[in-house]
Every structure is written in C-alpha cells, then in structure tokens.
C-alpha positions in Angstrom: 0.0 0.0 0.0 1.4 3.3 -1.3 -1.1 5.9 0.0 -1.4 7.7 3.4 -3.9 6.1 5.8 -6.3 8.6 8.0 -4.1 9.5 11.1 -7.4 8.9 13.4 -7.2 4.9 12.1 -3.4 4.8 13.3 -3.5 5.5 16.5 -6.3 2.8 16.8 -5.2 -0.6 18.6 -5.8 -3.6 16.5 -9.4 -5.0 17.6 -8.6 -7.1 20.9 -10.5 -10.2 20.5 -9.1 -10.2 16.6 -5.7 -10.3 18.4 -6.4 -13.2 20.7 -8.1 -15.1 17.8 -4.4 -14.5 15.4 -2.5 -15.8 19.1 -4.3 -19.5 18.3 -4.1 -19.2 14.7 -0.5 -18.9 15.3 -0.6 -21.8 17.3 0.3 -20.4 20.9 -1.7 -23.0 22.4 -0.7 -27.0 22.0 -2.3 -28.4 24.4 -4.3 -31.2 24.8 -6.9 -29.7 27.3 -9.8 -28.2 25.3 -9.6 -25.0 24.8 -12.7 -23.3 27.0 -13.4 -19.5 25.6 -13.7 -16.9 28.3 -13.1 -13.8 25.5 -16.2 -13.3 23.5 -19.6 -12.9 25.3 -21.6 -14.6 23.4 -24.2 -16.5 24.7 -23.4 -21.0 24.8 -26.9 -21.7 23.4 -29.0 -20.5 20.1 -32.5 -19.2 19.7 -35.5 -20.6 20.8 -36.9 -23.3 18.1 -40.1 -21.1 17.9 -38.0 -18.3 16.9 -36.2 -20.0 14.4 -39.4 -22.2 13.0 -41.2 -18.3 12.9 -38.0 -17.3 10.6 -37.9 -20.1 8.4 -41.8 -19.2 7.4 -40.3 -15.7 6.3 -37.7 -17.0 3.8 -40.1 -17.5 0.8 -41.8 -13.8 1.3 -40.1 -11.7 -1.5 -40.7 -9.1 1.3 -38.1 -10.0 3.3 -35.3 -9.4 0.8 -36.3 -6.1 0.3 -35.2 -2.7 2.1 -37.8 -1.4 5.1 -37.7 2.0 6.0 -34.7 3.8 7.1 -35.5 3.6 10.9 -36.9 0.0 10.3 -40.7 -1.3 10.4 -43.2 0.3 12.0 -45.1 -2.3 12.9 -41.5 -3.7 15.1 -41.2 -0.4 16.3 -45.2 0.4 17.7 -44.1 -3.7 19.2 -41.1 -2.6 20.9 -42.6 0.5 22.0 -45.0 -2.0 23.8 -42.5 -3.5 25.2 -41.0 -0.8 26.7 -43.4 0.5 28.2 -43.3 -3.2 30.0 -39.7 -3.1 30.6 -39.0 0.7 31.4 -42.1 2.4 32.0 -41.9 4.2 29.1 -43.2 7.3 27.6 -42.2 6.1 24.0 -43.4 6.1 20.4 -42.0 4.3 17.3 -40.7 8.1 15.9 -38.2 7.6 18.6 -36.6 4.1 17.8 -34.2 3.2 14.9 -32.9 -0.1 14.3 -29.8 -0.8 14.0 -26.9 -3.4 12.7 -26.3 -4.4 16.3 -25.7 -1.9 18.8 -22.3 -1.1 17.9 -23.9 0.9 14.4 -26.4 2.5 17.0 -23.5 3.6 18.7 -22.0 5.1 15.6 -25.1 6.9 14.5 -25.4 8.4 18.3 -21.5 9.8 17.9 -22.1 10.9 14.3 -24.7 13.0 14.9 -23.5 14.5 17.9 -20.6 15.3 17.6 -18.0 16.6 15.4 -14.3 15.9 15.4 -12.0 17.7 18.3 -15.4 17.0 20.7 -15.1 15.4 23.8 -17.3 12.5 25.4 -16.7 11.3 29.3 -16.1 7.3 29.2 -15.7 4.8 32.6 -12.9 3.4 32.7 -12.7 0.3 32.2 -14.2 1.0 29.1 -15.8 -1.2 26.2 -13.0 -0.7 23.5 -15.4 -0.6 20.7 -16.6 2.6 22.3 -13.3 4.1 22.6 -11.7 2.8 19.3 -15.0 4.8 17.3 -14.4 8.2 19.0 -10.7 7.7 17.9 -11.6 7.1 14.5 -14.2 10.1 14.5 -11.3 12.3 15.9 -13.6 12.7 18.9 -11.6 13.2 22.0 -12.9 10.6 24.6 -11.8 12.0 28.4 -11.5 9.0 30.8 -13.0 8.5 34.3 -10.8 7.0 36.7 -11.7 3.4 38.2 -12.1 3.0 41.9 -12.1 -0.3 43.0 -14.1 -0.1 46.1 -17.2 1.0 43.6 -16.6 -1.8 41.4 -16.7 0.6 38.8 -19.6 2.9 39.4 -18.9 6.3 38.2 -18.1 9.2 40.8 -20.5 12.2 39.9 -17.9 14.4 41.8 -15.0 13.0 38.9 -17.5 13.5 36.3 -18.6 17.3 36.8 -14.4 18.0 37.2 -13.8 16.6 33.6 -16.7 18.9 32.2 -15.5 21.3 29.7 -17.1 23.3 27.2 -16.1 20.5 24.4 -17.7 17.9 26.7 -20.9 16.7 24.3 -22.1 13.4 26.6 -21.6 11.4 29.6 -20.8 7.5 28.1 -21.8 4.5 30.2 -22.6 0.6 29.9 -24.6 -0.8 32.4 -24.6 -3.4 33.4 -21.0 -3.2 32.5 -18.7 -4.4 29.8 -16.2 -5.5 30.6 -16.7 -5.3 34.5 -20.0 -6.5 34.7 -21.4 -3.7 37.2 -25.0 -2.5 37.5 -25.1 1.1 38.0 -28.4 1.6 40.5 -31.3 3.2 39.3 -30.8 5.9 41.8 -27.6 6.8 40.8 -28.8 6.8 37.2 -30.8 9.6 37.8 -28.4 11.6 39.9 -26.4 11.2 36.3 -29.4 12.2 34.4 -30.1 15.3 36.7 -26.2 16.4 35.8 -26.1 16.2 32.6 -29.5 18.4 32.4 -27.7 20.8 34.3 -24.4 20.8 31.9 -26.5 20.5 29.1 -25.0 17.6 27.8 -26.4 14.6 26.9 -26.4 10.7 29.0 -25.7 8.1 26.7 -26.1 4.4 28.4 -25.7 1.6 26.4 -27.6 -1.2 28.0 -26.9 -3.9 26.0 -26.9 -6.1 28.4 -30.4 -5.1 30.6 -31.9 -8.7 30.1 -29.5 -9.9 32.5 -30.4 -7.7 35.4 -31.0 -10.5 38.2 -34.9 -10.4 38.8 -35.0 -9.1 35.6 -35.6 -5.8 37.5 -36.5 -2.2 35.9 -33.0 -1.3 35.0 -34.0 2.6 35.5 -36.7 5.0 35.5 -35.2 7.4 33.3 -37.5 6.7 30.2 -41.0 7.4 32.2 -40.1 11.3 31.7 -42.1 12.8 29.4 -39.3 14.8 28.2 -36.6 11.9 28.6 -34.8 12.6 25.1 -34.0 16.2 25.9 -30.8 14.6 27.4 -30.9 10.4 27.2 -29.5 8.3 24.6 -30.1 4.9 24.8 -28.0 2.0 22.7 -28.8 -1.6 23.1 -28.8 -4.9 21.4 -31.1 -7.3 21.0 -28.0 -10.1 20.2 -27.6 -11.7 23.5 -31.4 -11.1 24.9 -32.7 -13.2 22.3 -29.5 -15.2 21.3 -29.7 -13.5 18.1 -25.7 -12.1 17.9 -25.2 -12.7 14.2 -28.1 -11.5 13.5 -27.1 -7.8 14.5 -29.6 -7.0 16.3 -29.6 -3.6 17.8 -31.5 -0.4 18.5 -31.2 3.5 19.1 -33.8 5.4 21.1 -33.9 9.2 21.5 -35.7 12.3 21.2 -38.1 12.3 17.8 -35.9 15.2 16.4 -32.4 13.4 17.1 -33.3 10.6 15.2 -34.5 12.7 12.3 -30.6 13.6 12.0 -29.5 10.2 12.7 -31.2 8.6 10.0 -29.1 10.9 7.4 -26.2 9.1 8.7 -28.6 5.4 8.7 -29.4 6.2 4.9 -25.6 6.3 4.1 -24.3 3.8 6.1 -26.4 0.7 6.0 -29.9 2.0 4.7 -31.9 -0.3 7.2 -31.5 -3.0 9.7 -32.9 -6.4 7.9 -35.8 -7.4 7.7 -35.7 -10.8 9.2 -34.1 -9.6 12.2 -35.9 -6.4 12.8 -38.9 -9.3 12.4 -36.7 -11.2 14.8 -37.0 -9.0 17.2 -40.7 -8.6 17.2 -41.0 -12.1 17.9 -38.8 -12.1 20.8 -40.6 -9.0 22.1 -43.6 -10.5 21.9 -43.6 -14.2 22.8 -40.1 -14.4 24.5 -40.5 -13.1 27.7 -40.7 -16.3 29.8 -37.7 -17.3 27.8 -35.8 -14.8 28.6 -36.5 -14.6 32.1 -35.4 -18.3 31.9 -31.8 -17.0 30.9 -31.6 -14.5 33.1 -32.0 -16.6 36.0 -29.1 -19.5 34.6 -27.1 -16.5 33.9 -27.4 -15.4 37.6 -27.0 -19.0 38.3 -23.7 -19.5 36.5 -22.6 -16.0 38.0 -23.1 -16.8 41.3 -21.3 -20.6 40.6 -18.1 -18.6 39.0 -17.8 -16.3 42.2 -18.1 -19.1 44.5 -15.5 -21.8 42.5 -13.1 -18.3 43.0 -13.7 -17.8 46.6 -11.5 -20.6 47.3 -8.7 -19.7 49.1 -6.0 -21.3 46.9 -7.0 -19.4 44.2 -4.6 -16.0 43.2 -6.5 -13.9 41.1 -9.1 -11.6 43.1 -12.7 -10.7 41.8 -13.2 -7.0 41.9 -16.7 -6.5 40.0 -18.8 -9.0 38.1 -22.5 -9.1 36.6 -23.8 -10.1 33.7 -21.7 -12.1 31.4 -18.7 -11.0 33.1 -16.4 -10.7 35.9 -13.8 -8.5 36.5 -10.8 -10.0 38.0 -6.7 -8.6 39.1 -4.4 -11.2 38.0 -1.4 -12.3 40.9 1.5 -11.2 38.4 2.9 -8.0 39.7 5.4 -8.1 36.6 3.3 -8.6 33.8 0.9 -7.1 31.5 -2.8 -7.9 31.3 -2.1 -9.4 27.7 0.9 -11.2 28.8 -1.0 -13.1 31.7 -4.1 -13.9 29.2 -1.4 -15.6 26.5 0.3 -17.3 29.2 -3.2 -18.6 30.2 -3.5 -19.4 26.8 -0.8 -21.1 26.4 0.0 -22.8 29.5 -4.1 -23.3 31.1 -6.2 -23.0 27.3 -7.9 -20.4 28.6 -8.9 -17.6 26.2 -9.1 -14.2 28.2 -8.7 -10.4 27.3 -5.7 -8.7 29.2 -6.9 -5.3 31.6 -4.9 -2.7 29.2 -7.4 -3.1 26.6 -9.9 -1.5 28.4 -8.2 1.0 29.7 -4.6 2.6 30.4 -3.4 1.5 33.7 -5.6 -1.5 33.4 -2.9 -3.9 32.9 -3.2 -5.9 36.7 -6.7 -7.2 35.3 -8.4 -9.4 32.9 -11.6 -9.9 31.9 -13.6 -12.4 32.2 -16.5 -13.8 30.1 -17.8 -16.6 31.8 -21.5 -15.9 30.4 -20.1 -18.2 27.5 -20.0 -21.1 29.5 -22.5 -23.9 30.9 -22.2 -24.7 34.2 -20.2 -28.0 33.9 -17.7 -26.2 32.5 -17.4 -23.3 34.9 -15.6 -25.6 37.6 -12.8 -26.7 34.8 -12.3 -23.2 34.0 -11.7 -22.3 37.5 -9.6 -24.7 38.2 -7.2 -23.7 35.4 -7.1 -20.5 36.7 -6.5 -21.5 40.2 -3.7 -23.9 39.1 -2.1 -21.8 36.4 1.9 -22.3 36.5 3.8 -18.9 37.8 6.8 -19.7 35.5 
C-alpha cells in the first residue's frame, strides 16, 4: 500500500478479541486440554426453536429481501414500543426508535450525529473498546473517568462534573458493565441524568446487556419522563437477549428530532436493519418473555457458581466487579501485563481471556472475564485452570 492512511485509524489498537483469535491461529496453544473460551460474550446456546421455526416461514416472502424504512418497520417499532413500556415504564413512540446493525452501528449513528471531530465524550474506565476505538476514528476526544475499586466501577459524579468542559458533548456509560459487569443503580442513574441536564450535555447508556439484570428488575426509570430525550440516549442490542448475535440486532432510542438527523447518517451507512431480524426481534418482544426470564436466572445461576468456585482460598486472582456475562478479576503477576498473563493462560491453562490494558490505560493488573459463555459443567474446569495456572 502506497497511500497515506487517515491518522485517526493509526493511533487505533488492533481489535482485541481479533488479536487473541491470530494468538491461536499462530498456534500459541498445543495443548491437549480443550480450549474453554472466556473472550467473547456470546451466549453457549441458540434461539429458541419457535424463533427460528417463525423465521424459516419468512424466507419465501419476497418481502423479506427487500429494504424497510430507514429507521426500520413500523409495525416492530409500535411492538417494541409496547414493550418498553413493559420493561422501562416508558413514555415512547415508534418516531423515537431506529434499528440498527447491532448496537455497535447505533452507537456510531449516536456519535455521528453528535458530535464533530475535536469534541469530547466522558467514558468509565474500564471502558468497552469498541466505544473508545469509534471516538478515535471520529477524531472525537474521549476524556477518561478514573476506576475505583471499592465502587466496582460505578462512576463518581464528583470526577465527572471536574472533567466537564465546554467540548464535553455526553456522559458514556454501559450498564450493566462491559467489561466489569457492574450494574449502576437506578438511583444513581438519575443523579447522572439530573447532571447532565444541568451541563446540558447529553447521557448516553448503552444497555446492551439489561436482560441480565438479576430479577430481571427495571434497570431505571429514566424513560417514564415525558421529556426523557432532551438529554438520554439509549444504545442496546437485542443479540444476546434473544440469542440473536449474528443476526445484528440492535436499536437507538432518542428524542423524535435526534433521530430525524441520525437517520441521514442510517441512509448512508447501511440504509436499514434487515428485515428478518428487525422481524426477529418482534417475535422475541412479543412471545419471548418467559424465555428470557429463563436465561436471566441460569445466567445469575452460572454467576453466582463462578464467584463461589473463586472464593476458594488457593485461588490468586481476586474478583473485583462482576454481573452479567462478566467478571472483572486482578491477575497475581505484579510483573506482567494484562495481555501477557491472558497468553500465558492461553498457552500454558487454554484459557482464552482479554488482558486489563485493553480497556483502559493503567488497566494492565486485570483481565476480563467472560464466563457468560459457559454452561455450568464447565465453569468448575475453567476455574480450576485458573487457580492452578503455573507462575513460570
């Protein structure tokens, strides 16, 4: 390649988990233990069969090959809407919803019509790096919130209004938390939401994970105001609720006249969600519930069986935050980096792990755990590994 590449793409790291992936096409690990994958959360079991009987009926439609409207069907918007209201309490119509390629493109379409390049976005550290690696490529300045252990990882509203400038364009959150796995309280959320109002900047949470809220409680209440979209953005993905990740199944929610400028970016970038997984989702709003309920409480279940096969004293590495599909841990190796412990584990213990430093500068004494890809038979194993991992 001869010509100049954009300077915002170069100071981007290469995408973690793509790393990882090259480590075993390279062949780091030669073991004869199989390889258990704590990297990727993505969820150990598929779609419902009345999901996927529901799709197959769809394939001979002509309809579903075609383009839907920009911000996706109406008739899977006026659902979710419905379900919503359920879910959130929400005061919501379908002029407030676009669908999106997964919630990453929401993500995108939220930044692009925000901001502009030399902007500035507050992000908790330990961040998801997909987050951070898109306001790097949009030359948008993201201005990092320190981690504080004891918390787990909430953010400290006193840190946030200090790192407020007049560039500052949005507060940036995941809960519950990638990679951590904490749940920011509902209370707390609206202490955030009552800040931002006051800076005049907007909240953005990406709640991609809300399914998995043990008791599948209200996550928050910040949807039943009326006038919730003067300052909330909301990002989430319907991937891991309905076990639909390769689907891309994802969604933006805001004010009526912020996605009117989003879908200029929606019309250039992708045109539409598709239409079998907008339809997808429908059918998982609609007739899922039990069964998602269902894998919130194994989720909970293999949570609570990952924190207690830790707890065992002869194990080194300490849990600091967890939730979700994810735990949070500090690794024992006072010498070495986040990504040199998780190709050690993969090459000594085949475990497949994601080193602290890519989620954050001065992250390196932590990995993170995905444990939500796991059943429970295997959670023990993967334990064990951990707790017998050589030191050499």
């Amino acid at each position: 390649m001869k010509f100049p590449i954009s300077p915002h793409m170069q100071q981007i790291p290469f995408p973690p988990i793509s790393e990882v992936q090259r480590w075993l096409a390279d062949g780091l690990y030669t073991g004869e233990e199989p390889l258990i994958d704590l990297c990727q959360a993505v969820p150990d079991y598929g779609p419902p069969p009345e999901l996927t009987e529901y799709l197959a009926t769809l394939l001979n439609d002509p309809q579903t090959a075609r383009y839907s409207l920009d911000e996706g069907l109406l008739e899977v918007r006026e659902e979710l809407c419905r379900h919503y209201r359920s879910r959130y309490g929400a005061v919501i119509d379908p002029r407030q919803l676009c669908l999106t390629i997964g919630a990453s493109q929401a993500f995108w379409l939220a930044m692009v019509a925000l901001c502009q390049a030399g902007d500035e976005v507050l992000v908790a550290t330990p961040y998801y790096f997909d987050h951070v690696m898109g306001l790097q490529a949009l030359g948008i300045r993201p201005v990092l919130l320190p981690f504080d252990e004891q918390s787990g990882g909430v953010p400290d509203r006193t840190a946030i209004s200090a790192r407020i400038g007049p560039r500052t364009k949005a507060l940036l959150l995941v809960t519950p938390g990638n990679p951590a796995g904490t749940i920011i309280p509902s209370a707390e959320l609206a202490e955030l939401s009552a800040l931002v109002r006051q800076h005049n900047i907007a909240l953005i949470l990406d709640e991609t994970y809300h399914a998995f809220i043990p008791g599948m409680q209200r996550p928050h209440d910040l949807f039943s105001n009326p006038d919730w979209g003067d300052h909330f953005i909301h990002l989430t993905s319907f991937g891991k609720t309905f076990a639909l990740t390769g689907y891309r199944a994802g969604m933006l929610a805001a004010s009526a006249a912020f996605i009117e400028q989003a879908l200029k970016v929606q019309d250039s970038m992708a045109v539409c969600a598709p239409r079998i997984t907008q339809q997808a989702i429908a059918f998982g709003a609609l007739h899922l519930g039990d069964w998602v309920e269902g894998n919130c409480r194994m989720m909970q279940g293999r949570h609570d069986l990952f924190c207690n096969e830790l707890s065992h004293s002869a194990n080194p590495f300490t849990r600091i935050a967890s939730g979700a599909f994810f735990a949070w841990l500090r690794h024992p190796f006072t010498d070495r980096s986040g990504r040199q412990v998780s190709r050690h584990l993969l090459q000594k213990a085949g475990l497949l792990t994601l080193g602290g430093e890519v989620f954050g500068p001065g992250l390196e004494g932590y990995l993170r755990i995905a444990f939500g890809n796991l059943s429970e038979e295997q959670i023990p194993e993967a334990v064990r590994r951990l707790r017998e991992l050589p030191f050499d």
